[in-house]
N, C-alpha and C positions, 0 to 999 in steps of 0.2 A: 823691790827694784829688779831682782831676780827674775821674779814670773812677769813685771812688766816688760823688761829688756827677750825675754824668751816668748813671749807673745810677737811682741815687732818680728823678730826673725821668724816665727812662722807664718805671721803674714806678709812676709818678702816673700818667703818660697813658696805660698801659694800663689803672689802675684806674678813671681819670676815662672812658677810654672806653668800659669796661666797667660802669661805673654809670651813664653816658648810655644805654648800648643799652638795658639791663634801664629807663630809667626810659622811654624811647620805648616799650618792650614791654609796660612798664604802662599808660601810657596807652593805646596800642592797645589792650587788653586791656579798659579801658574804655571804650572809644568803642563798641567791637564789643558789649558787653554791652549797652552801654545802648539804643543803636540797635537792639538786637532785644526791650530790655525791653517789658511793654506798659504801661507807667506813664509818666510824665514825668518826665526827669531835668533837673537846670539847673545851673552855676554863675554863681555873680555875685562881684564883688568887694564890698568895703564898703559901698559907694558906691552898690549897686542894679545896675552895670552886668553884662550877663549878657555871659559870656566861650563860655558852651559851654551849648544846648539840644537835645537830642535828638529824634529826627522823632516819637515819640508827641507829646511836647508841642507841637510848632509845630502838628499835628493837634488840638490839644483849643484850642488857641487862633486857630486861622484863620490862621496869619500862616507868610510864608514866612522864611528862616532870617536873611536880610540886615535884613527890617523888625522881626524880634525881638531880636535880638541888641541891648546897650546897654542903654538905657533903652526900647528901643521895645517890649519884652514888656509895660510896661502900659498902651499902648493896647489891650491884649488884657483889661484886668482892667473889670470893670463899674462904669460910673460911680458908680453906689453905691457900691461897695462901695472904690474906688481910694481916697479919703483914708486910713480908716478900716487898712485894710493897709497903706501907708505907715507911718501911724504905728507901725504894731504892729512894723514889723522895724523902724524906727528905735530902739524899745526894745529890741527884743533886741538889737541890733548895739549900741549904749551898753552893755549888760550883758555879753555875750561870751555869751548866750542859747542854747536852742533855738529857732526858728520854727514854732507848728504853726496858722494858722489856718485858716480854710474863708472859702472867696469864692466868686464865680462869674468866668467868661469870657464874654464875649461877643462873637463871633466878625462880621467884616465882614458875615455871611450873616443877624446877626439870632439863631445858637441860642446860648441860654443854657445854659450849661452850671457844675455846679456843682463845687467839686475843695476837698479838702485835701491841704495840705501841710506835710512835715516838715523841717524845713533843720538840718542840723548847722554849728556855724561850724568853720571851717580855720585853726588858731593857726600863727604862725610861732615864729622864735624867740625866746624873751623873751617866750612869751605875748602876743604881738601878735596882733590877728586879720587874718587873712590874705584870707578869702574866706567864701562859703556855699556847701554843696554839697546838694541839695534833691531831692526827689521826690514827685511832686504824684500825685495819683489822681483821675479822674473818679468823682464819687460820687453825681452824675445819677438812675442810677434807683435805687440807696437813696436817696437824699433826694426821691424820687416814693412810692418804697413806703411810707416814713414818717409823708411825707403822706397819703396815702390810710388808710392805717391810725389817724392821727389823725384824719381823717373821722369814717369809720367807726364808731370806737371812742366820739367826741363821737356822733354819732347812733344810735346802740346805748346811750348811756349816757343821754341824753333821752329815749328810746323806753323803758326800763329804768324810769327811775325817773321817767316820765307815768306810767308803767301802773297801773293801778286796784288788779291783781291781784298779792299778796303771792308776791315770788320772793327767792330767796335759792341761791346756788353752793357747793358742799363737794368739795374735792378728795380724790384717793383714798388719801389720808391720815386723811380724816375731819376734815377742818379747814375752816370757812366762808369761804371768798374773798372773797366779792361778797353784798348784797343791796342792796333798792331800798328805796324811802320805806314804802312800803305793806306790805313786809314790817315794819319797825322799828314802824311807828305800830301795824299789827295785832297785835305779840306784845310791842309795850314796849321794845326792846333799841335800846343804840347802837349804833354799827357796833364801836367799845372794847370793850363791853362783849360783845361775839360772837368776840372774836379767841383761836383756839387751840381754839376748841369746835366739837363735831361739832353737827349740826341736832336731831341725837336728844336730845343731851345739852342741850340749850336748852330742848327742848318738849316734850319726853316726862316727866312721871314715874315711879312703878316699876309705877302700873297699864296705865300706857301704852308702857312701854319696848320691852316684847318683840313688839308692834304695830307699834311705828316701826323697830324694827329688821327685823324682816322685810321689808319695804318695801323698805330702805337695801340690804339683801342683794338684792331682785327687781332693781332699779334696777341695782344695780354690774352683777348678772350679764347688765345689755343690755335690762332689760326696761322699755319705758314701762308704769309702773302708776296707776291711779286708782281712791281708794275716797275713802270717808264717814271721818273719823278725829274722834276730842276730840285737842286740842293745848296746851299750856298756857301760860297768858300770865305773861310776869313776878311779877306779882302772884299769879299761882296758880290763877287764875280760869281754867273751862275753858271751850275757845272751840271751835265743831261749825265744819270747816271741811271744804270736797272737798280731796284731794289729788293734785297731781298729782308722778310723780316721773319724769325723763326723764334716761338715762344720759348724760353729757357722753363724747362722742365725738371723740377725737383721733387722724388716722393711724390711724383700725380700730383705734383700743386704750380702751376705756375708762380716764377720767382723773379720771372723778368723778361729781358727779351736780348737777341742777339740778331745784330742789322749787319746785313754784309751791300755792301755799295760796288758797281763795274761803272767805272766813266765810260762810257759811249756816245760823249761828244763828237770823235774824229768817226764813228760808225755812222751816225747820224749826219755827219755833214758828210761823208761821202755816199751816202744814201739821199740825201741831196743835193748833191751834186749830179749825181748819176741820173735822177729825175727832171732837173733843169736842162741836163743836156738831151735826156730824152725829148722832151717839150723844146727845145730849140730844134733839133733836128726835124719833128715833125711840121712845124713852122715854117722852115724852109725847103720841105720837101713837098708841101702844101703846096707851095708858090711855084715851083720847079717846073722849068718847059719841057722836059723830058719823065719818060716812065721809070719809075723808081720801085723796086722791090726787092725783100730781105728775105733770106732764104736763113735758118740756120744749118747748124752740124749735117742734120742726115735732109738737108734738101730741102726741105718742105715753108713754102713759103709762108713766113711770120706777119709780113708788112707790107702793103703795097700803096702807090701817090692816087691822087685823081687822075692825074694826068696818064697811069700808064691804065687804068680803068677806062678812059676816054679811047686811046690807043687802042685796047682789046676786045670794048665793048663788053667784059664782064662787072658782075659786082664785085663786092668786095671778098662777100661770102663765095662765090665762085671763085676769085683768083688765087684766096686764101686755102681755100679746100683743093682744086684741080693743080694748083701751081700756075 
């Protein structure tokens, strides 16, 4: 029983040493990955205290390994922003949680640097929680590009919808994305009531269709086009506007098109007006028992009746040219 009971215990300690080595080789195994990862790794016990940071992170935090470790990784977290995370992994850690928020660092040197993070918790036995095991990422310049793109995107959408001039976006689906104030007020529509509908199918009817559709084809195939068009308003009413149709350009691939619209109704009927009274006037100056002629600015005569041709015995090309 002796040498049976002294065998068992030597093959414990060869098992027990043999599951030491492998669990030293794991950790190794982690240490080297992570030390080479380009992310920030960390563990911490319950409690916040960090047991293991890896050199990306002491890097996105300013701090060297000794003033991090513990609780000293959140003199690295911005004062802003340090209650606010506290409380958050106080909650997960009451919960047995994930961790994933975003904060910043702000390092002895003044940069601000922004990071999330993902922390899995470490249960022991009995579902006890053990530790957190975490990886942070600098996310610095997206949350610059974000911003600027929200710039941007606010000052395009001001500039968009100040503009005077009716514009409206259709992808190349044929579907309207986008338009402005000046679109909606000029043709009646909500932005609701334009969703799923191509431009043509909005404004064109069946005398106009195969007019707008040509267009919509010049457009797709890369072409800036501009004409005179009728367009038709909610109501039904036709409205004279310029067109203009400019291919939306993505990556050298057309994506779509963008229509910008000028009502030129009131241009139009006072360019017809101007023409009806020109042609009345001639009418009546036709008929006229006296000589009639139009001189403009610097003298020189523009227009003259039969009657003052009769009068002078020139033509017309004569009275026009000599005065």
């Amino acid at each position: 029983r002796v040498v049976a009971r002294t065998r068992e215990l030597e093959a414990e300690v060869v098992e027990r040493t043999r599951a030491e080595a492998a669990l030293r080789q794991s950790e190794e195994l982690f240490r080297t990955l992570s030390e080479a990862a380009p992310i920030g790794i960390y563990r911490s016990d319950i409690n916040g205290n960090a047991s293991y940071i890896n050199r990306r992170l002491l890097e996105m935090m300013g701090l060297q390994l000794e003033d991090a470790l513990g609780k000293g990784w959140q003199t690295a977290v911005h004062p802003q922003d340090r209650d606010a995370l506290l409380r958050a992994r106080e909650t997960a850690t009451q919960r047995l949680e994930d961790f994933h928020p975003t904060y910043r660092f702000l390092t002895p040197e003044g940069v601000e640097r922004w990071v999330e993070v993902v922390a899995k918790p470490i249960l022991a036995e009995g579902g006890r929680l053990d530790s957190y095991i975490g990886v942070i990422q600098d996310v610095t310049e997206r949350r610059n590009a974000e911003e600027r793109l929200r710039e941007q995107t606010t000052y395009l959408n001001t500039l968009l919808e100040g503009c005077p001039i009716a514009i409206v976006a259709e992808d190349q689906d044929g579907r309207i994305q986008k338009s402005n104030r000046a679109f909606r007020e000029l043709f009646g529509y909500s932005q609701d009531e334009m969703e799923g509908k191509s431009i043509d199918e909005l404004l064109s009817g069946e005398d106009e269709r195969a007019d707008a559709r040509s267009i919509t084809q010049s457009v797709l195939s890369g072409q800036i086009v501009q004409e005179v068009a009728q367009r038709r308003h909610k109501s039904g009413v036709q409205i004279d506007v310029e067109v203009y149709g400019v291919p939306l350009v993505i990556d050298g691939v057309v994506r779509g098109q963008i229509a910008l619209y000028q009502n030129i109704s009131e241009r139009l009927q006072a360019q017809r007006a101007v023409r009806e009274s020109e042609e009345r006037f001639r009418t009546l100056s036709a008929v006229a028992p006296v000589g009639i002629a139009l001189l403009d600015n610097s003298g020189k005569v523009s227009y003259v009746n039969e009657h003052y041709l009769k009068m002078t015995g020139l033509t017309a090309e004569e009275a026009i040219q000599d005065g």
